[in-house]
C-alpha positions in Angstrom: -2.9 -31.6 70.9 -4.4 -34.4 69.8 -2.7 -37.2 67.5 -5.2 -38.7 64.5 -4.1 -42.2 63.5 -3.8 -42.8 59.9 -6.2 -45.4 59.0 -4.3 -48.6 57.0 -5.6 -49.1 53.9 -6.1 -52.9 52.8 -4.3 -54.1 49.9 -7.5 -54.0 47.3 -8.3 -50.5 48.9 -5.1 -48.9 47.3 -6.4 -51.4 44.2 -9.1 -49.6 43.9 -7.9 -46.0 44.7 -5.1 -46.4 42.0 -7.0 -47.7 39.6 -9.7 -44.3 40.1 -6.8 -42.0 39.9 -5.7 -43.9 36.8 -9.1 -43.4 35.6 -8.9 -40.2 36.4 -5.9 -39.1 34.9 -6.7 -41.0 31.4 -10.3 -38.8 31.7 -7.7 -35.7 31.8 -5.7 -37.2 29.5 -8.7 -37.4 26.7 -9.7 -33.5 26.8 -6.5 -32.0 26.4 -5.5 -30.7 23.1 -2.2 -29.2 21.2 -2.3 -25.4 21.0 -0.6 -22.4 20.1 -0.3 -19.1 22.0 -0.9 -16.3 19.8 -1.0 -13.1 22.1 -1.2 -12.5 25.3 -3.5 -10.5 27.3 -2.7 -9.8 31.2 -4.5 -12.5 32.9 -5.9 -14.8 29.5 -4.1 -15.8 26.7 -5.3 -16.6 23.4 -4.7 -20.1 22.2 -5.2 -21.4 18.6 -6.7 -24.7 18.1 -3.8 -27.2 16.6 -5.2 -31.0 17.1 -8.8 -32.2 18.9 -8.9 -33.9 22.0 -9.3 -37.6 21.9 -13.2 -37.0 23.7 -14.8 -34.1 21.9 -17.3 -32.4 24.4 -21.0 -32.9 23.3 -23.5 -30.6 23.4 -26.0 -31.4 26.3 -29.6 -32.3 25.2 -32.5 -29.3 26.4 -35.5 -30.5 27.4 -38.4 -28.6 25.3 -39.1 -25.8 27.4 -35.6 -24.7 29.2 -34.1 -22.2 27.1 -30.6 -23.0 25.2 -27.7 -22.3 27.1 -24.0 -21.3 25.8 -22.6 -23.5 23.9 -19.1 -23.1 22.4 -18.5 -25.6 19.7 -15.0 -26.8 19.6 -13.2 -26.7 15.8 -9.6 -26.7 14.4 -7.7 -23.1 14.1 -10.4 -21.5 16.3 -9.3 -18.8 19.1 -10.1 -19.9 22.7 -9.6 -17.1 25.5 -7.5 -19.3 27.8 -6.7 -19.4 31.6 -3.5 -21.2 32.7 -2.4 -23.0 35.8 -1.2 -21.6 38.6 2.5 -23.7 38.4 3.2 -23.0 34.8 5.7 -20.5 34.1 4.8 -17.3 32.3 4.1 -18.1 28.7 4.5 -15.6 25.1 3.3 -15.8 21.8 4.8 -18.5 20.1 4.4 -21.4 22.7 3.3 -24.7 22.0 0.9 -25.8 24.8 -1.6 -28.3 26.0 -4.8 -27.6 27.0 -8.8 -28.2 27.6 -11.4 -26.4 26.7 -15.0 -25.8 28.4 -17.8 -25.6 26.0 -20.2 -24.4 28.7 -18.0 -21.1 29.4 -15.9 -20.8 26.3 -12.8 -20.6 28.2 -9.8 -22.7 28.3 -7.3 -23.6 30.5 -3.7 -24.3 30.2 -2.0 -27.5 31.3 1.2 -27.4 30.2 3.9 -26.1 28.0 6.0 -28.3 25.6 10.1 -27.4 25.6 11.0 -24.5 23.6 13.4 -24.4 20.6 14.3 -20.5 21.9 13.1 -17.7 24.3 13.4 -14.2 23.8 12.5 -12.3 27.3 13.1 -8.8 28.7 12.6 -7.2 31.8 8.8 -5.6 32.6 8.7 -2.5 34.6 8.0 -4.2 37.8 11.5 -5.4 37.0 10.4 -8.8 36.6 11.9 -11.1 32.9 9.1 -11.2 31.1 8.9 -13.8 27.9 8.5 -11.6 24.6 7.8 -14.5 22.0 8.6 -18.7 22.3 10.0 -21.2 19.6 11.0 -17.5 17.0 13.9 -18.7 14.7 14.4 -15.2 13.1 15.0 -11.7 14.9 14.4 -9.3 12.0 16.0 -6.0 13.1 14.4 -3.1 11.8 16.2 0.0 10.9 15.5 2.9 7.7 17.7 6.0 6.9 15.0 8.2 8.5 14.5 8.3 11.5 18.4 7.5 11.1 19.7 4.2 11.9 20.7 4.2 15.8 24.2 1.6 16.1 23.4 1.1 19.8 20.3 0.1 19.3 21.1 -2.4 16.8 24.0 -3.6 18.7 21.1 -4.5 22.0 19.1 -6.2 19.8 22.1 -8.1 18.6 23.2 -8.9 21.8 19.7 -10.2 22.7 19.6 -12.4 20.0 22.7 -14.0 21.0 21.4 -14.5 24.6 18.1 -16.2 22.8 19.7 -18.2 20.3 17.6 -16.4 17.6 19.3 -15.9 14.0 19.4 -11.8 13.6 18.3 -10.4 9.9 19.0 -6.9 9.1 16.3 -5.2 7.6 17.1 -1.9 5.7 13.8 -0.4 5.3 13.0 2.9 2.8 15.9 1.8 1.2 15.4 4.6 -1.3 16.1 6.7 0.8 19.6 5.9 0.7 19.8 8.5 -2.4 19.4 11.1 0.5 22.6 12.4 2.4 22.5 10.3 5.1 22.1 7.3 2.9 26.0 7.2 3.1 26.1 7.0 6.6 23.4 4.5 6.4 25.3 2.4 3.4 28.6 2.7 5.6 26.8 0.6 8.2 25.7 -2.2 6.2 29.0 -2.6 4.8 30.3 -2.7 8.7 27.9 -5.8 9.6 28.1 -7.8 6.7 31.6 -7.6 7.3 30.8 -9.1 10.7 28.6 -11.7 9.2 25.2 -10.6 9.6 23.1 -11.0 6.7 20.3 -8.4 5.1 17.8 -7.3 2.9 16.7 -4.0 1.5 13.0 -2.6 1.6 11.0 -0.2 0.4 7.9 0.4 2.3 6.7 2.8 3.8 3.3 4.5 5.4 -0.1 3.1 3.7 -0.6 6.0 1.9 3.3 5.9 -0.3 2.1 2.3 -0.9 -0.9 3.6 -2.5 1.2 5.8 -5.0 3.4 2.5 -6.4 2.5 -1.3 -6.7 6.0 -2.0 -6.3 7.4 -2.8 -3.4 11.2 -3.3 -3.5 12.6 -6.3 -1.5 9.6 -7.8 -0.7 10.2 -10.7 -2.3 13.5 -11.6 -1.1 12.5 -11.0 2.6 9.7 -13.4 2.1 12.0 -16.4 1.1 14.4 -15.4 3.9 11.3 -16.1 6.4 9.5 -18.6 4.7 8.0 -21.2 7.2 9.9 -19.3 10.2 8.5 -17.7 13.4 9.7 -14.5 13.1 9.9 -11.3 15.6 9.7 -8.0 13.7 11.9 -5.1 16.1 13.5 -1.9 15.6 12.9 1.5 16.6 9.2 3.3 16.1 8.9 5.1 12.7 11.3 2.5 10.8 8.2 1.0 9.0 8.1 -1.8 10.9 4.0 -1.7 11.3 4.1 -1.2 7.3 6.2 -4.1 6.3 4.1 -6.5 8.5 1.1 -5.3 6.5 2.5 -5.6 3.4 3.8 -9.4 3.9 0.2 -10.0 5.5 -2.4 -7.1 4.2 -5.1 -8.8 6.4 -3.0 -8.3 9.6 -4.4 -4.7 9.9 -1.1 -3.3 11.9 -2.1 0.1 13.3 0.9 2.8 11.5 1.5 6.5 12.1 3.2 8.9 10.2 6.8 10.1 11.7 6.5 13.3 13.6 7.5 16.6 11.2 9.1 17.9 14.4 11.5 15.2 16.2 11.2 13.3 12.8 11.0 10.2 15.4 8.0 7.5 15.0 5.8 6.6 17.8 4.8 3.1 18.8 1.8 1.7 17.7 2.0 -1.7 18.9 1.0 -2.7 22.3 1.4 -6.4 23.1 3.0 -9.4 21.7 0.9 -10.8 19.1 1.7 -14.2 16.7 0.5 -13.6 13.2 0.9 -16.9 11.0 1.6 -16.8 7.2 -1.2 -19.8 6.8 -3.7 -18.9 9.6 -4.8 -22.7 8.9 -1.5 -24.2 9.0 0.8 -22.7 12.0 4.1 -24.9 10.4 3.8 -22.2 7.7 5.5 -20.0 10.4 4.6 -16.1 10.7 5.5 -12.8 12.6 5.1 -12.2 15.8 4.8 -8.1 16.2 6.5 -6.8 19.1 6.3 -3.4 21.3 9.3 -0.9 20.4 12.5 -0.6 21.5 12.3 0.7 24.4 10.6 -2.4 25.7 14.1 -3.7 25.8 15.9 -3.2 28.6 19.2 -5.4 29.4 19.4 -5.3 32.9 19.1 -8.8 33.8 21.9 -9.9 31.7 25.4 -10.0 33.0 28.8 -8.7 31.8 29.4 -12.1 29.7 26.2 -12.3 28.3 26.6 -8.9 26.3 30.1 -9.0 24.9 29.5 -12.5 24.1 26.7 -10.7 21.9 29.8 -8.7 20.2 31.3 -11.7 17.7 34.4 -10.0 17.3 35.1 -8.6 20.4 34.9 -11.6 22.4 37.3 -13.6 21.5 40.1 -10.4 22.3 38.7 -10.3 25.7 41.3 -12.4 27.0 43.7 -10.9 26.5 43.3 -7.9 28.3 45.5 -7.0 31.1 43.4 -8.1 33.9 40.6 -10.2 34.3 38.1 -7.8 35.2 38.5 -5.0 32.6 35.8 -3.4 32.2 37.1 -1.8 28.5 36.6 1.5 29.0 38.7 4.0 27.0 41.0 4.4 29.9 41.1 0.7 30.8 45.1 -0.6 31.7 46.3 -2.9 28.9 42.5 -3.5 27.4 42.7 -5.7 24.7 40.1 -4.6 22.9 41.0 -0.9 23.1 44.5 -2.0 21.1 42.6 -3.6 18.3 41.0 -0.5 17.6 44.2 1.3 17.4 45.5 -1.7 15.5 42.3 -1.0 13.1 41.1 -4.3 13.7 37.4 -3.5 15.2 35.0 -0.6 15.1 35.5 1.9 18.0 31.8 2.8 17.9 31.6 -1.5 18.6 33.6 -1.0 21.9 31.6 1.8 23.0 28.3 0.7 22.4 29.6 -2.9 24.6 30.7 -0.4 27.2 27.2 1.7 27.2 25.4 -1.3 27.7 27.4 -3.5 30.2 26.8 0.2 32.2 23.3 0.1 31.6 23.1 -3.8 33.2 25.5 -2.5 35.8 22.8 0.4 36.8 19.7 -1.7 38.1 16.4 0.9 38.0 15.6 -0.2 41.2 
């Protein structure tokens, strides 16, 4: 095989070569602009336009007879259908990017991603973490006394709040409701996580056509100064009136909502993708909601043993002092600490058992 000789560049050769890259790179440097992702579509990603680029592309003069060819003018808070690079990692609504833009096709493309404040992910179902939403500083857990309030459910999302570093909100929603007969289970559970230190707020919202009956709106107004100028993820199981609160807190959002079925009296999802919707669509520092896919989006698999009781506050800190090192807290567990608290009436046994339903469910990979 033959050897080629690399050719020795002369001392004002590399000049000359650096001084192009550099040239190069501050021609780079003068297109790119801030952005925010606002939803996420497969391949592209929507990006809203936060700051101009230092060069702002002109439009190309057309010579009299050619005919006028796309042109995509480039102005603050516009949407751009973006591209990103090959080495980023994925990106979610939320993130804070740079970018360029391409008059000529109207696309984008992504050139990087600025550190995030916090990260809420889940596994797709190729298996794979996917990120949810970027930069959220609220998790508003969405639950209603019909379709009745599930505790596991509330606990995962708790748990995946502490694994994001997201500050959870309860959100009671058709809290009048609670007149009904299982409003007392549903009262009984609010008592149990305040006790725990999680905050909430009561609502009373429901399909579009209830809102139609009554221009009041109980809670509305509290919840808004609890998520003023935050990034905020709306979850919770379907038919909780999670699509219904979003549109009343933004009535031009337009959140598809159906009516909870007469026979499983169980809601069914109407969101589809992860999609940033900002209080100020003119001022992203305002904050807004990011509207998520239901609960069952959520799966826990790719967290381990530590990272879910650490998402139990109270149960936590007993852990050590069970028996041995690897209990695994089940009712049957040797000398489990937490077991003896609950005889002791110091935690919740439904607490332990939901930790031990879902450190089974990341134990049992689905593939």
């Amino acid at each position: 095989m033959a050897l080629i000789r690399q050719r020795k560049l002369t001392k004002q050769q590399i000049r000359r070569i650096d001084k192009q890259q550099l040239s190069n790179q501050d021609s780079i440097d003068d297109s790119l602009m801030d952005g925010v992702v606002m939803a996420h579509y497969g391949k592209q990603l929507e990006v809203q336009v936060t700051s101009l680029p230092a060069v702002i592309p002109e439009q190309p003069e057309i010579a009299p007879d050619d005919p006028e060819p796309f042109w995509q003018t480039l102005e603050l808070n516009d949407i751009w259908r973006c591209h990103v690079r090959t080495n980023l990692p994925m990106l979610a609504a939320g993130d804070q990017v740079r970018w360029n833009a391409d008059s000529n096709t109207g696309f984008g493309r992504i050139e990087a991603v600025k550190p995030r404040t916090s990260l809420v992910s889940r596994p797709d179902r190729y298996h794979k973490l996917k990120p949810v939403a970027a930069n959220v500083d609220i998790l508003a857990i969405v639950f209603a006394p019909l379709p009745a309030a599930a505790p596991t459910l509330i606990d995962r999302y708790l748990v995946v709040c502490h694994h994001a570093g997201v500050k959870p909100l309860l959100v009671l929603n058709k809290a009048d409701l609670l007149a009904a007969e299982n409003g007392v289970d549903t009262n009984e559970l609010l008592a149990q996580y305040a006790a725990l230190g999680y905050e909430s707020v009561l609502t009373s919202v429901d399909c579009p056509e209830n809102i139609a009956e009554s221009d009041e709106q109980e809670g509305l107004d509290e919840l808004k100064r609890y998520i003023d100028k935050k990034l905020v993820i709306f979850a919770g199981q379907s038919g909780v009136g999670k699509s219904s609160l979003i549109n009343a807190l933004l009535p031009d959002s337009g959140q598809s909502v159906n009516i909870i079925s007469q026979n499983s009296k169980l809601g069914q999802h109407t969101t589809t993708t992860s999609r940033l919707l900002p209080f100020n669509p003119e001022n992203l520092t305002q904050g807004g909601i990011v509207d998520t896919p239901g609960i069952r989006e959520y799966g826990i698999w790719h967290l381990t043993p530590d990272d879910i009781i650490s998402g139990f506050v109270e149960l936590a800190p007993l852990a050590s002092g069970c028996q041995f090192r690897d209990c695994r807290h089940t009712h049957n567990s040797k000398g489990c600490a937490l077991w003896q608290a609950v005889a002791d009436g110091e935690v919740l046994q439904r607490r332990v058992e939901n930790l031990v339903t879902l450190r089974e469910e990341a134990d049992t990979k689905p593939y």
